[in-house]
PAKOLMI-378472 format. One record per residue (C-alpha): residue in one letter; residue number from 1; x, y, z. Coordinates in steps of 0.2 Angstrom, whole numbers. Layout:
// PAKOLMI-378472
<node resn="A" resi="NUM" xx="X" yy="Y" zz="Z"/>
...
***
This chain:
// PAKOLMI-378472
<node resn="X" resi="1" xx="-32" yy="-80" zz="64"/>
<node resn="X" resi="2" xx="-19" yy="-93" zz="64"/>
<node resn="X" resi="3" xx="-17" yy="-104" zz="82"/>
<node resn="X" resi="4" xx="-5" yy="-114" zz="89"/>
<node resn="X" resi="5" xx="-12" yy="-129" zz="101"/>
<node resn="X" resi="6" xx="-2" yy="-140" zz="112"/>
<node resn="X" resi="7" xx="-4" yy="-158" zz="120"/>
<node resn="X" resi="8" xx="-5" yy="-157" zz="137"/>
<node resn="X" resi="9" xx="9" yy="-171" zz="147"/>
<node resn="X" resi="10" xx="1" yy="-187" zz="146"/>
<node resn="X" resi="11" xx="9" yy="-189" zz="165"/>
<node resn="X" resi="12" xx="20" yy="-208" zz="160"/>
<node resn="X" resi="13" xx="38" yy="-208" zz="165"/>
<node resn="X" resi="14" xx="50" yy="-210" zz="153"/>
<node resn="X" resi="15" xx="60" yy="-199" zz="139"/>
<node resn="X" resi="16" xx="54" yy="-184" zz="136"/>
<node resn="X" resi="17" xx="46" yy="-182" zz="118"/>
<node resn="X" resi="18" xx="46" yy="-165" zz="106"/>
<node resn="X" resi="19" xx="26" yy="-159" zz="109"/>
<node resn="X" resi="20" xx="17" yy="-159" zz="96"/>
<node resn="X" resi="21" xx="12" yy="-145" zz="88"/>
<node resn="X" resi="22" xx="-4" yy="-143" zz="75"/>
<node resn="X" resi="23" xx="-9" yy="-125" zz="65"/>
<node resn="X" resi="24" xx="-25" yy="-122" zz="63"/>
<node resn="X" resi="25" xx="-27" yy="-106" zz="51"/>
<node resn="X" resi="26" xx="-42" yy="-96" zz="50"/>
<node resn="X" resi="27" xx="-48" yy="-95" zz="32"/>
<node resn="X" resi="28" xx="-63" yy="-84" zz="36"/>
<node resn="X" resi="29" xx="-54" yy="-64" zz="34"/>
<node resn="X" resi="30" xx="-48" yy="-71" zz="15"/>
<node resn="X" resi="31" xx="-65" yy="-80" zz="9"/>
<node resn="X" resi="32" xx="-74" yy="-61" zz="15"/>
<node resn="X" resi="33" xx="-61" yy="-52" zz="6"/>
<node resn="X" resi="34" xx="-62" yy="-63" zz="-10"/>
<node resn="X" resi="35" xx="-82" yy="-60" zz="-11"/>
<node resn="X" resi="36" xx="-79" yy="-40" zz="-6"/>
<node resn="X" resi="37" xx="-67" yy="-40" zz="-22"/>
<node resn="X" resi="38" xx="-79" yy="-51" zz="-31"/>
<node resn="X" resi="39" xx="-96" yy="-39" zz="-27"/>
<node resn="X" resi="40" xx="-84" yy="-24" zz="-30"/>
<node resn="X" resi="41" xx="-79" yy="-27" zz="-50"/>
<node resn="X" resi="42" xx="-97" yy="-31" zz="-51"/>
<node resn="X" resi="43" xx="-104" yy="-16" zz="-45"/>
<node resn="X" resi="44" xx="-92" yy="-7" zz="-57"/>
<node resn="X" resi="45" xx="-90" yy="-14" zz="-72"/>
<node resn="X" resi="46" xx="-101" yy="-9" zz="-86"/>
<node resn="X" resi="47" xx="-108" yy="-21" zz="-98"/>
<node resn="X" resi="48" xx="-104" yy="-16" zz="-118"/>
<node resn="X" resi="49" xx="-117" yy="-9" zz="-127"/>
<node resn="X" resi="50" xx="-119" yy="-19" zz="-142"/>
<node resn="X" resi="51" xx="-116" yy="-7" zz="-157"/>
<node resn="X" resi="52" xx="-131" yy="-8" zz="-172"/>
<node resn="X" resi="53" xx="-131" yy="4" zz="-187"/>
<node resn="X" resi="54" xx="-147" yy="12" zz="-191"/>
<node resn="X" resi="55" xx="-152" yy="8" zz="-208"/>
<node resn="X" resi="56" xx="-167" yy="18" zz="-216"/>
<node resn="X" resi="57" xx="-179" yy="7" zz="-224"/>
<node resn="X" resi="58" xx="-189" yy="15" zz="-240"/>
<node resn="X" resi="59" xx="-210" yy="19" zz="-237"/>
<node resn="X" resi="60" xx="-220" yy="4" zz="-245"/>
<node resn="X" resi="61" xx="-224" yy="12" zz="-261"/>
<node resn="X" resi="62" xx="-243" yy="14" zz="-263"/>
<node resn="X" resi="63" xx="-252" yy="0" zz="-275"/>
<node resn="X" resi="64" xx="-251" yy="7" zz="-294"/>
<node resn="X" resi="65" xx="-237" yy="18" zz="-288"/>
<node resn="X" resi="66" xx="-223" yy="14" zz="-298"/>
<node resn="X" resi="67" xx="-205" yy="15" zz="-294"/>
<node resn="X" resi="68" xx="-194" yy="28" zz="-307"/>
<node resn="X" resi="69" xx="-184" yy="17" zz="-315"/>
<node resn="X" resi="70" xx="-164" yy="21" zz="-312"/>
<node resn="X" resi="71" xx="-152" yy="28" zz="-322"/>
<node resn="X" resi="72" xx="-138" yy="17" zz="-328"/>
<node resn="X" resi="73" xx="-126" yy="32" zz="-327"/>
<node resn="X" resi="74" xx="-131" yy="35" zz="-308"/>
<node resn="X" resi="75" xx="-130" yy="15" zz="-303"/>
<node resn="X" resi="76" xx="-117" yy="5" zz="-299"/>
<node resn="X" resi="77" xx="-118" yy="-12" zz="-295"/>
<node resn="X" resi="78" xx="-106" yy="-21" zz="-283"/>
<node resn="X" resi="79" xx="-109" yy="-42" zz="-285"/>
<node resn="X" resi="80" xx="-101" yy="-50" zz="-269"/>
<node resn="X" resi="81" xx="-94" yy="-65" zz="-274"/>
<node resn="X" resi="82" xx="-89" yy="-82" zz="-265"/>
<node resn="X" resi="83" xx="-70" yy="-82" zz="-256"/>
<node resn="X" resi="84" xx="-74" yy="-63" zz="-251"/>
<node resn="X" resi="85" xx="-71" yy="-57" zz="-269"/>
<node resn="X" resi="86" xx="-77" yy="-41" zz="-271"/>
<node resn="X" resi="87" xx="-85" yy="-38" zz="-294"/>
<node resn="X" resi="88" xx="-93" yy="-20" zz="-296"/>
<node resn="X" resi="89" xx="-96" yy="-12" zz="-314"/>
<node resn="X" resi="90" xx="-103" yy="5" zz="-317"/>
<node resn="X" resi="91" xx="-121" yy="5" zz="-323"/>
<node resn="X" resi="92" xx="-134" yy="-10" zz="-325"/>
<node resn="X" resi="93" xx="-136" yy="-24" zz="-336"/>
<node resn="X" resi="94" xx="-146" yy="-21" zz="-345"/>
<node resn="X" resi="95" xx="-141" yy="-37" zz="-358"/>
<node resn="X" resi="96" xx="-139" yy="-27" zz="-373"/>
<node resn="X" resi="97" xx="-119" yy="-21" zz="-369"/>
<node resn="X" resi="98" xx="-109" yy="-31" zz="-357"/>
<node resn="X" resi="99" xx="-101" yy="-19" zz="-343"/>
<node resn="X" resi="100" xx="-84" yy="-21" zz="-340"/>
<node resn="X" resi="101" xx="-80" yy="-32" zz="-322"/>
<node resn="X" resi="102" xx="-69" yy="-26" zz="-312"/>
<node resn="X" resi="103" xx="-62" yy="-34" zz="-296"/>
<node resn="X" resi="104" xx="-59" yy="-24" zz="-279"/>
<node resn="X" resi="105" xx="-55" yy="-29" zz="-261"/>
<node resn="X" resi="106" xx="-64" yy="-26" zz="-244"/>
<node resn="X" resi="107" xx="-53" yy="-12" zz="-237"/>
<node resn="X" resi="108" xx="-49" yy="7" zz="-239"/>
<node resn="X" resi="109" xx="-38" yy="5" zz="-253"/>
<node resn="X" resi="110" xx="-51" yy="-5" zz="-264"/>
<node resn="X" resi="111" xx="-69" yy="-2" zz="-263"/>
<node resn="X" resi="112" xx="-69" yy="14" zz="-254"/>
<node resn="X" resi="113" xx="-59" yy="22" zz="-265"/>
<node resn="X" resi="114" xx="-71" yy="16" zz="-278"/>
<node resn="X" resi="115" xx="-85" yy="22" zz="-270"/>
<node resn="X" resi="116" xx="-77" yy="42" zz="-266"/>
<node resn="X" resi="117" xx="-72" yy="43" zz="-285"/>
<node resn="X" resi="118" xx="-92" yy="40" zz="-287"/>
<node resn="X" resi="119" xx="-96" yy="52" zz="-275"/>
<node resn="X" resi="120" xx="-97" yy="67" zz="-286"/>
<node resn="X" resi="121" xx="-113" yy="60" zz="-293"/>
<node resn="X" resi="122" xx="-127" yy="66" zz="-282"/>
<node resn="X" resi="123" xx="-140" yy="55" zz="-290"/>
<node resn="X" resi="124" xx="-128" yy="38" zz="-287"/>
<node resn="X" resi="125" xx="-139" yy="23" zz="-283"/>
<node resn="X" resi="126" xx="-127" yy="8" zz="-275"/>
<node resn="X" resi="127" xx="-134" yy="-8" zz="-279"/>
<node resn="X" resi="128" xx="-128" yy="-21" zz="-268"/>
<node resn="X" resi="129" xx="-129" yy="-42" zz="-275"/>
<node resn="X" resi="130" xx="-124" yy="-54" zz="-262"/>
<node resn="X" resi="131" xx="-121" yy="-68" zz="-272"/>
<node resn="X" resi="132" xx="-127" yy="-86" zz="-262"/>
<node resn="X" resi="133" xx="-113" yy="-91" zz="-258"/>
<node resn="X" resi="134" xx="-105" yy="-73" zz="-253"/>
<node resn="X" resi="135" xx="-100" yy="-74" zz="-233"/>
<node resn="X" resi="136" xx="-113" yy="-62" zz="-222"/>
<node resn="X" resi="137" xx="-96" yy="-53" zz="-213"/>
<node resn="X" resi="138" xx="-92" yy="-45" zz="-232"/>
<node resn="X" resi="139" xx="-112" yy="-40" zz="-233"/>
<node resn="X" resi="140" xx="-109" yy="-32" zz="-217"/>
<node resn="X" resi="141" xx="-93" yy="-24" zz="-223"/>
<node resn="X" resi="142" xx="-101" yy="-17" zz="-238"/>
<node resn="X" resi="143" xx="-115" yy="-7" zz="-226"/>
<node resn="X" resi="144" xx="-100" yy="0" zz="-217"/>
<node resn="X" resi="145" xx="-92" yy="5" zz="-230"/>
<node resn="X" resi="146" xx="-109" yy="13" zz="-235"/>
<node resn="X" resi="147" xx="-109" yy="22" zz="-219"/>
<node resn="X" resi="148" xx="-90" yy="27" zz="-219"/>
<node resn="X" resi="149" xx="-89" yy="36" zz="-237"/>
<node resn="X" resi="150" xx="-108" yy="44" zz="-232"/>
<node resn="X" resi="151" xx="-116" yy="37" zz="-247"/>
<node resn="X" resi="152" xx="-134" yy="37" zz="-245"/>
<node resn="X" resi="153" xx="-143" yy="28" zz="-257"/>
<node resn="X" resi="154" xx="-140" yy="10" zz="-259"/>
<node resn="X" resi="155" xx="-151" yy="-4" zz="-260"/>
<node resn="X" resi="156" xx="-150" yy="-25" zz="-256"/>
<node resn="X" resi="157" xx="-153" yy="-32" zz="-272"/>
<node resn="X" resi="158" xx="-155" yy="-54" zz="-277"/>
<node resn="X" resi="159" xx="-142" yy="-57" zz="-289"/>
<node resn="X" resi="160" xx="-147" yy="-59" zz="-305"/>
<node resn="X" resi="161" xx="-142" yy="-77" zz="-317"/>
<node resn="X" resi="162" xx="-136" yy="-62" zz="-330"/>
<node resn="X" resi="163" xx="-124" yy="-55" zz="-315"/>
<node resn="X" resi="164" xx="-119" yy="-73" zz="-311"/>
<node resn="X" resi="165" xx="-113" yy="-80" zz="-328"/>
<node resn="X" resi="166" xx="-104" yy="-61" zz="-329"/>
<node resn="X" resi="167" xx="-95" yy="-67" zz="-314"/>
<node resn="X" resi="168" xx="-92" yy="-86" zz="-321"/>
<node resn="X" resi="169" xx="-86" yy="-78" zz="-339"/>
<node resn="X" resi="170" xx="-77" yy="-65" zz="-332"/>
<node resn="X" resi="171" xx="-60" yy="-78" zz="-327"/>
<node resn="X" resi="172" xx="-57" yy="-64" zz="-313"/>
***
């Protein structure tokens, strides 16, 4: 609470001076309800939950189990370039044809609608080739776009020197 003292009369003679008056304010009431707001958006608040998508990981094939070999008309292969360029071709490389390099973008009206053109081929195998100097956000987007158009099988692949010089050569 805020107070007022007064000086008492010294008791001397003479003019009569204004009396002094000092304030002295209380600062107790708004440092209890500062900490009471403080505890209150504490208690309340909840913390984000950070989101992860769950990606299934393949059982270790058992030794002298082979792998079938994919088809190159169920595959395409997306290389991720540097400066978040976006290369995919239909099919692998097989080295005896060269596949034709096309160029896409990141968002709904590039990639995505590649992938849901695909999508009538049940037995599609994605193959994803970050290329070393590809950013890890366009990595990231590719698995979300993975997710979003529901296709299923995809793999992580190291690019290739055959998919790099298809890159180099391409002048896209």
């Amino acid at each position: 609470m805020a107070e007022i003292q007064q000086q008492a009369d010294s008791g001397k003679g003479g003019k009569k001076r204004a009396k002094k008056m000092s304030t002295k304010i209380d600062m107790t009431p708004m440092v209890d309800l500062a900490f009471l707001l403080l505890t209150f958006f504490m208690l309340t608040t909840t913390f984000s939950k950070p989101t992860v998508m769950e990606v299934a990981m393949p059982v270790k094939p058992k030794p002298g189990e082979e792998q079938p070999p994919i088809k190159a008309s169920n595959a395409l292969t997306l290389l991720l370039g540097e400066n978040n360029k976006l290369y995919y071709y239909d099919g692998l490389l097989d080295g005896t044809t060269k596949p034709e390099l096309k160029l896409s973008n990141y968002g709904a009206d590039g990639i995505r609608k590649v992938l849901l053109q695909h999508k009538s081929n049940p037995q599609l195998v994605v193959l994803i080739k970050p290329d070393d100097k590809s950013a890890y956000k366009n990595m990231v987007d590719i698995l979300d776009e993975m997710n979003i158009t529901e296709t299923k099988k995809y793999a992580l692949v190291d690019i290739s020197k055959p998919d790099q010089e298809l890159i180099k050569t391409s002048g896209l």
